[in-house]
C-alpha positions as a Markdown table, in Angstrom:
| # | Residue | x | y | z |
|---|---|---|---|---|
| 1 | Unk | 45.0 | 20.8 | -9.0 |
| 2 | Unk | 43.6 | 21.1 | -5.0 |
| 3 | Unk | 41.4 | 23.5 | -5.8 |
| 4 | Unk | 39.5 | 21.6 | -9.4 |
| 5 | Unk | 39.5 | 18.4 | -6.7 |
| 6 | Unk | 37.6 | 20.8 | -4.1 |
| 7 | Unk | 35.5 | 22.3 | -6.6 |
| 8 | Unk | 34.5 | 19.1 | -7.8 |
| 9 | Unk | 34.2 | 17.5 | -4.1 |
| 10 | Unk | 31.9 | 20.8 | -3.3 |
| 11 | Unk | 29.9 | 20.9 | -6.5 |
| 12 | Unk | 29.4 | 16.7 | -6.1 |
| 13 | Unk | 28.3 | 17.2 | -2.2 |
| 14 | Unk | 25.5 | 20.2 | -4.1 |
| 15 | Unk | 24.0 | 17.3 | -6.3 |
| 16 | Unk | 23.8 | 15.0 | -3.5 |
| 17 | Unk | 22.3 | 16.9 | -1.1 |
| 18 | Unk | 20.2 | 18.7 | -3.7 |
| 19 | Unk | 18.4 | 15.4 | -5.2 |
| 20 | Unk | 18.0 | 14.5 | -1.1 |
| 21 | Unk | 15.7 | 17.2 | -0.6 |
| 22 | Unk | 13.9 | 16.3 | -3.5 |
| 23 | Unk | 13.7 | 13.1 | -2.7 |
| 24 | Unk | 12.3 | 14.3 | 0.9 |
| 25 | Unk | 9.6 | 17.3 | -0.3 |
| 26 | Unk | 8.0 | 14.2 | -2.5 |
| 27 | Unk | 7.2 | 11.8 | 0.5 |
| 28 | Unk | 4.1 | 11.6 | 1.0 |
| 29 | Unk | 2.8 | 13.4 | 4.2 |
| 30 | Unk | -0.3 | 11.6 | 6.1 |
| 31 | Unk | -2.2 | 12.0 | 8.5 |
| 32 | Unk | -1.0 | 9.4 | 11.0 |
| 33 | Unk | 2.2 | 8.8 | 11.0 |
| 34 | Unk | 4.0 | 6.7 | 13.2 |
| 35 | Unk | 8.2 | 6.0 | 13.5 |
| 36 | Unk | 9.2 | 2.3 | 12.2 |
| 37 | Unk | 9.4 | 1.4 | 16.2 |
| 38 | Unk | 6.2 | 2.4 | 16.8 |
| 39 | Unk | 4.4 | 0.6 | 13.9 |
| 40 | Unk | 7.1 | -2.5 | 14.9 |
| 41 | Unk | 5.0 | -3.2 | 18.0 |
| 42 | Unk | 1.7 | -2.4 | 17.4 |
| 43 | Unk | 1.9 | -4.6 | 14.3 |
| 44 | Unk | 2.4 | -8.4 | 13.9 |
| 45 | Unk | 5.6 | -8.9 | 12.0 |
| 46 | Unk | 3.8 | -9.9 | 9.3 |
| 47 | Unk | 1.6 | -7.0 | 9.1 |
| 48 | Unk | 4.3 | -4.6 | 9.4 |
| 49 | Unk | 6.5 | -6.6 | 6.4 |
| 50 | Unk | 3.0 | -5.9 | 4.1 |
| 51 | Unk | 2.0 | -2.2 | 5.8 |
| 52 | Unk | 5.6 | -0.6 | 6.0 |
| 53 | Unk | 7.7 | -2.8 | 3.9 |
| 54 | Unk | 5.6 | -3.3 | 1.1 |
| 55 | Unk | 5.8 | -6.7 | 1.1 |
| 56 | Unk | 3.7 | -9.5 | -0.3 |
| 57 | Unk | 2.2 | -12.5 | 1.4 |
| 58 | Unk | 2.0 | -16.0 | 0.1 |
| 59 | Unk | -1.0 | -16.6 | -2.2 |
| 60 | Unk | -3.8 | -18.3 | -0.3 |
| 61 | Unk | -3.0 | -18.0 | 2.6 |
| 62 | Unk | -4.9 | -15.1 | 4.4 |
| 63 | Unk | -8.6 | -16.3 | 5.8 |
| 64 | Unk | -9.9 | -13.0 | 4.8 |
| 65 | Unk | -9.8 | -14.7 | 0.9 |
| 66 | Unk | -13.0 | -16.7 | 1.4 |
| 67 | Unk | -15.0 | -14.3 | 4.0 |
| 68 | Unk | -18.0 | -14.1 | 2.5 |
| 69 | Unk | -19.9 | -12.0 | 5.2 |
| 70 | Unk | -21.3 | -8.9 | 4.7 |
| 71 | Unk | -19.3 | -5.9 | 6.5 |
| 72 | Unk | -16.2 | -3.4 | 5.7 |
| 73 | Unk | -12.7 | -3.9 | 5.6 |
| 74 | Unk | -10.5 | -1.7 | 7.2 |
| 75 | Unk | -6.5 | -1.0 | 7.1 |
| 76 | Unk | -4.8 | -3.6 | 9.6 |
| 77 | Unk | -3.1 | -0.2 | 10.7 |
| 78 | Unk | -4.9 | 2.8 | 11.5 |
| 79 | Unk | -8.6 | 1.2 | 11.3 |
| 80 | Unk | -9.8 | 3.5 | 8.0 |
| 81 | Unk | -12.4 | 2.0 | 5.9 |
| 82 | Unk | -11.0 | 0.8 | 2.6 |
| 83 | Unk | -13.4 | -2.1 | 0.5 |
| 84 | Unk | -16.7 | -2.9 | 1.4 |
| 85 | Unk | -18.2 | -6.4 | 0.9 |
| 86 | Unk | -20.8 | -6.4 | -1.9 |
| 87 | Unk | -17.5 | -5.2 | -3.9 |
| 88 | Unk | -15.9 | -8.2 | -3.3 |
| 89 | Unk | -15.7 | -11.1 | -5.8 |
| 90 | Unk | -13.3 | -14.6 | -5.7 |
| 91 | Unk | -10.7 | -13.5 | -8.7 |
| 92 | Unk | -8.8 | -17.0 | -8.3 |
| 93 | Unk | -5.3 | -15.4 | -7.6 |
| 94 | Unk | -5.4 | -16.0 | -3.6 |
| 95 | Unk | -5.4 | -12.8 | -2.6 |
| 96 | Unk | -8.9 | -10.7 | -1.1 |
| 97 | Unk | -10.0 | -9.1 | -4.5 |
| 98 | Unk | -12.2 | -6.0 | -4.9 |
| 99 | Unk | -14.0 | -3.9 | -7.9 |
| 100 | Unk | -13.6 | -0.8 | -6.4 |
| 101 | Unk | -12.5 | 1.3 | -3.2 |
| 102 | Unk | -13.8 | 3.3 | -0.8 |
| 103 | Unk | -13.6 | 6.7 | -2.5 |
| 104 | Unk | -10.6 | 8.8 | -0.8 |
| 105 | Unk | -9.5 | 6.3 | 1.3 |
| 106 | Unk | -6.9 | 4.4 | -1.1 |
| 107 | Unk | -4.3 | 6.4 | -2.5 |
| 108 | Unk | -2.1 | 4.8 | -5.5 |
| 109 | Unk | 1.1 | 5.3 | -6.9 |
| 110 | Unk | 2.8 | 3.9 | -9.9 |
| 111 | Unk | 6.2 | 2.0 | -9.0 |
| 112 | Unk | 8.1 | -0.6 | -10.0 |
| 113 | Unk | 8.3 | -2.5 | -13.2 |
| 114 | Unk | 4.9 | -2.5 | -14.4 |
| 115 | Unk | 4.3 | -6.0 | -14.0 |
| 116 | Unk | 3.1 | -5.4 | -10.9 |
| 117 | Unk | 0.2 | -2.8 | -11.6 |
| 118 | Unk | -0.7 | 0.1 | -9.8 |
| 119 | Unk | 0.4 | 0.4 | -6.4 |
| 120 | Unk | -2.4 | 1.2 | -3.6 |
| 121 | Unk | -1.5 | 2.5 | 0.1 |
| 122 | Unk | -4.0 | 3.2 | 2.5 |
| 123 | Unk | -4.8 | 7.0 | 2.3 |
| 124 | Unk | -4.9 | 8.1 | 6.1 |
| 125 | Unk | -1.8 | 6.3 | 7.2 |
| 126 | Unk | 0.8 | 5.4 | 3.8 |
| 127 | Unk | 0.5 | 1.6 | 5.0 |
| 128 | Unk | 1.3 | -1.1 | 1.4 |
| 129 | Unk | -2.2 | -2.7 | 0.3 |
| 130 | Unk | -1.7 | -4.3 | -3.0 |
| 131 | Unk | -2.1 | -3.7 | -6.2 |
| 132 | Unk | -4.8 | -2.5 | -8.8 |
| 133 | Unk | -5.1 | -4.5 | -12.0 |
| 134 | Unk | -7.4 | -3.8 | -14.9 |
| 135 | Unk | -8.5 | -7.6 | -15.5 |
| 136 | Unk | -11.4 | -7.4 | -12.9 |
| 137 | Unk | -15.0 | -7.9 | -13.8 |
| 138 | Unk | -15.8 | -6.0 | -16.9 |
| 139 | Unk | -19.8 | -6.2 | -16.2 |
| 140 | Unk | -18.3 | -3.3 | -13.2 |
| 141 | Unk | -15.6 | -1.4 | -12.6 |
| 142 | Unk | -13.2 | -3.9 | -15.1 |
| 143 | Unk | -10.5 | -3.4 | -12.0 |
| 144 | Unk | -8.6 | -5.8 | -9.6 |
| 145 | Unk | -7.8 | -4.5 | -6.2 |
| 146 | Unk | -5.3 | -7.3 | -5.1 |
| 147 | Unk | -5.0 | -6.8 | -1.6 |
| 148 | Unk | -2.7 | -8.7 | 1.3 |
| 149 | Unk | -5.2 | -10.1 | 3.9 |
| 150 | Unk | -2.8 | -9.2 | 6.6 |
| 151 | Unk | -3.2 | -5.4 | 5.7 |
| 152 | Unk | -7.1 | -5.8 | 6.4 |
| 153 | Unk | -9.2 | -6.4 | 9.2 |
| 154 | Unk | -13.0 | -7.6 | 8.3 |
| 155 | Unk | -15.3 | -5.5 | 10.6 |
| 156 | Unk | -19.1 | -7.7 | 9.8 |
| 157 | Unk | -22.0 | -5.4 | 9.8 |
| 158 | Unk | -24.2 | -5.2 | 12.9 |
């Protein structure tokens, strides 16, 4: 009877430690990449419960909502260029809303319920965006990039 028990507890340990590795080998790997402390103070806490958490902020409430100047916006983060103005439009939902990406910069991933659309992280450093819809303008692209404000900064052009 010892020995099924240790066979069992052996063979159990396998499992474990085999869907760990796969669980590691499929992170994502990019090309910054910072420990939690490090993002922790170079990041309001705010930031860092969008960026690294992948948290939501309250509707309305990011200033970045009704810019209306023409420029890019740029991961909170790591500084990469993610939206650019002209693709910008006011979807009602209170959260900076976009046709389209910068090409290669956004990467997305498909999480959670699907209520919650598409999920979109910055490319160069993993950080939480938003979300990607498919009820955006259909005269364009037809999507919704719903992105936190506190993810972004708004750099204007010169």
């Amino acid at each position: 009877m010892k020995i099924l028990l240790s066979c069992l507890l052996v063979l159990t340990l396998q499992s474990c430690m085999s869907q760990e590795n796969k669980k590691n080998s499929n992170k994502d790997t990019f090309k910054i990449s910072k420990t939690n402390t490090q993002w922790k103070q170079e990041l309001s806490a705010k930031a860092y419960y969008v960026l690294r958490e992948g948290g939501t902020e309250r509707a309305f409430s990011s200033p970045l909502n009704d810019t209306e100047d023409a420029g890019t916006y740029v991961c909170a983060a790591c500084k990469t260029p993610l939206f650019n103005s002209e693709h910008k439009f006011d979807s009602g939902t209170g959260w900076p809303s976009f046709d389209r990406e910068i090409p290669g910069n956004v990467a997305f991933s498909k999480e959670g319920n699907g209520f919650t659309g598409i999920e979109e992280h910055c490319a160069t450093c993993g950080g939480h965006l938003g979300h990607v819809f498919n009820d955006g303008p259909k005269e364009t692209t037809g999507k919704r990039h719903c992105i936190n404000g506190v993810a972004l900064n708004f750099i204007p052009n010169p």
